[in-house]
C-alpha positions as CSV (number, residue, x, y, z in Angstrom):
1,X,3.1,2.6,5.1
2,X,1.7,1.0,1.4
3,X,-1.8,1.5,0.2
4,X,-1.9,-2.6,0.6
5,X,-1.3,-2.3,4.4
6,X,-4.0,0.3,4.9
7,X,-6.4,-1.4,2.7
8,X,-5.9,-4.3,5.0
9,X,-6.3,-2.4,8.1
10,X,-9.5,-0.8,6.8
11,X,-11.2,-4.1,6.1
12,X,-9.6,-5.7,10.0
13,X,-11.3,-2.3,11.1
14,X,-14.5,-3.0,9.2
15,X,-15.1,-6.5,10.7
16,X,-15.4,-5.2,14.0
17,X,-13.1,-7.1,15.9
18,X,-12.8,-6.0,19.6
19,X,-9.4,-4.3,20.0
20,X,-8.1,-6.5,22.7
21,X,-8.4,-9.6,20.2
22,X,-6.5,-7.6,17.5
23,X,-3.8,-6.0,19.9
24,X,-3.5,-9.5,21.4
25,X,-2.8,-10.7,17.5
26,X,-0.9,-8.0,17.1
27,X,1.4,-8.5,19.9
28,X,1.8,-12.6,19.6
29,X,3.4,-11.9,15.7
30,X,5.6,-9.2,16.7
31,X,6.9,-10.6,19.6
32,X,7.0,-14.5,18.3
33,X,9.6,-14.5,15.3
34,X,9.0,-18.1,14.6
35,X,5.6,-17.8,14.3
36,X,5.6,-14.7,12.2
37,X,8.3,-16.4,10.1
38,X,6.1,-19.3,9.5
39,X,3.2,-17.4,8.6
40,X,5.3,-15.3,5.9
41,X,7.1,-17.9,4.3
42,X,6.3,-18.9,0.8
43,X,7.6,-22.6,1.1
44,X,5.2,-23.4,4.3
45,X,2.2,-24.6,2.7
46,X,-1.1,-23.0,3.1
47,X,-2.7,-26.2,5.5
48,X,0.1,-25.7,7.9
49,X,-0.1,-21.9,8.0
50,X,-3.8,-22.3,8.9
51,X,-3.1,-24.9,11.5
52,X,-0.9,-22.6,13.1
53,X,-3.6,-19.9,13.4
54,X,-5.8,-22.2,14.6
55,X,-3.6,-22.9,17.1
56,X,-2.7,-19.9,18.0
57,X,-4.8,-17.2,17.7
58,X,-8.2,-16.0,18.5
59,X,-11.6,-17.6,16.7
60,X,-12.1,-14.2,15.9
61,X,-9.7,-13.0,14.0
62,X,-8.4,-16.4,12.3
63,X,-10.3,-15.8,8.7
64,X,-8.5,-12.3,8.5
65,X,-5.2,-13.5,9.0
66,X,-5.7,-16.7,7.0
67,X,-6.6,-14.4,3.9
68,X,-3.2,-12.2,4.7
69,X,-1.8,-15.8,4.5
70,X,-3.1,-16.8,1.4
71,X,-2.9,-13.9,-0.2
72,X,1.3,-13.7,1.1
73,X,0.4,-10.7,2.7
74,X,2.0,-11.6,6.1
75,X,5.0,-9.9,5.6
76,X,3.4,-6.8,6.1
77,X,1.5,-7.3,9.4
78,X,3.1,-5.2,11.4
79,X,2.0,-2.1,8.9
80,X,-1.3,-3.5,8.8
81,X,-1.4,-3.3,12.4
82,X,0.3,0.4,13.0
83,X,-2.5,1.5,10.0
84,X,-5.3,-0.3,12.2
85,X,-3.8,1.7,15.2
86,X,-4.3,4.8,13.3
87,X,-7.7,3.8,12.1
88,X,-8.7,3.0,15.4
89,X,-7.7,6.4,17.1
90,X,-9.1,8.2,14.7
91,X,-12.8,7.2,14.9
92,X,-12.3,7.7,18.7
93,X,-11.5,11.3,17.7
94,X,-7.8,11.1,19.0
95,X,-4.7,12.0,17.7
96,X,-1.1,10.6,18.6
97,X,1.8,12.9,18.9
98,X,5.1,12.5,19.7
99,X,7.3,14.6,21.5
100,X,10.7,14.1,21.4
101,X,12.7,16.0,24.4
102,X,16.2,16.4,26.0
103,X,14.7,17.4,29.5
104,X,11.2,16.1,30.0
105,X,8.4,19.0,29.8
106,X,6.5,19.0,33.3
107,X,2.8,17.6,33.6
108,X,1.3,21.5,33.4
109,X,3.7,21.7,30.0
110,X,2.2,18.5,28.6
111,X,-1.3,19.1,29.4
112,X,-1.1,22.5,27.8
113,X,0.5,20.7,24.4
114,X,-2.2,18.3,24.5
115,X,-5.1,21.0,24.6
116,X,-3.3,23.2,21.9
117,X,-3.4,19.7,19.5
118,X,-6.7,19.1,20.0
119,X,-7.7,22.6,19.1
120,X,-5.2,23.3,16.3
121,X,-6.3,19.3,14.6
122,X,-10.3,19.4,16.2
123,X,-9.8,16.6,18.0
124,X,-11.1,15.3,21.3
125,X,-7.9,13.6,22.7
126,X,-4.3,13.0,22.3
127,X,-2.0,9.8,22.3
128,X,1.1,11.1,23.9
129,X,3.8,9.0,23.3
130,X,7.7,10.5,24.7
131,X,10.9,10.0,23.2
132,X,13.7,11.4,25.3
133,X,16.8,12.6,23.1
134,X,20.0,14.2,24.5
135,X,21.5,15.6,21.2
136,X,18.5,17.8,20.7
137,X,20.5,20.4,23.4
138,X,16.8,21.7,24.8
139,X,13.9,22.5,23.5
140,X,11.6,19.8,21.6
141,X,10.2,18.2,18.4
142,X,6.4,17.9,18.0
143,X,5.2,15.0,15.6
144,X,1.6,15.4,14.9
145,X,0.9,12.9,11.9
146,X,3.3,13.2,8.8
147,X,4.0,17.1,10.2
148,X,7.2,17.7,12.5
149,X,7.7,20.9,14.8
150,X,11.2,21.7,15.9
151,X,11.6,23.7,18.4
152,X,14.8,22.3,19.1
153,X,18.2,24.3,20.0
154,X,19.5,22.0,17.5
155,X,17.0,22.1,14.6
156,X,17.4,26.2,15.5
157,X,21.4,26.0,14.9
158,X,20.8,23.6,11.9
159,X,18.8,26.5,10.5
160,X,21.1,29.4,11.3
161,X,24.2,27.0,9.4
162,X,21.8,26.6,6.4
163,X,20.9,30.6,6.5
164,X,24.8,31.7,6.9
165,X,25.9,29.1,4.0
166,X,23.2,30.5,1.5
167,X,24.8,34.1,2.0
């Protein structure tokens, strides 16, 4: 994620837009490849871009993405929008985490990774989101942030290979 893309998602944080509006937004550009397209592109001239937002999203978050448009910051939307995600979650106190799994832990299992997060990041909640991955051969992989747990059979056997090679 660039500095740029979490400067923007600081100030789109600041204005206090409701989240609905800005998941709304966020959801129309990734899932509308023309209109994305036609808000990055350099040859569509400014007038038309703002027409389009006009047209097509929310009064209040047209200024915001009129100044990503005239400031050819469009391209980067969809960082802007996973840093304002982030932003968000944290001034709610919540962290995500992903687990990435070969057989899906159980509720009980879950619950208790979600109360050992909060306590080992002092937070109030968790964003669970769950990957499934067969070549993992059992166990699972704990993103929290930029920091990844393995607890993997595989990340285990990667590790005994690297051990037995350095001897």
């Amino acid at each position: 994620m660039t500095q740029g893309a979490i400067n923007y998602a600081k100030a789109l944080f600041d204005l206090g837009i409701q989240v609905d509006c800005v998941k709304g937004t966020e959801e129309i550009i990734r899932n509308s490849r023309e209109i994305a397209e036609a808000l990055s592109n350099p040859a569509v001239k400014k007038k038309e871009k703002h027409a389009v937002i006009d047209a097509v999203f929310d009064e209040r978050i047209r200024s915001f993405l009129k100044v990503l448009c005239d400031n050819e910051a469009m391209g980067i939307a969809g960082e802007i929008f996973d840093a304002y995600n982030d932003i968000s979650l944290n001034s709610q106190n919540i962290i995500k985490v992903t687990i990435t799994y070969m057989t899906r832990p159980d509720d009980d299992q879950l619950e208790e990774i979600k109360k050992m997060v909060c306590r080992k990041f002092n937070k109030s909640g968790v964003l669970l989101e769950l990957k499934e991955d067969p070549t993992l051969l059992g166990g699972f992989i704990l993103t929290v942030g930029n920091t990844e747990y393995d607890k993997s059979i595989r990340g285990a056997l990667e590790g005994l290979g690297k051990t037995l090679v350095r001897r």
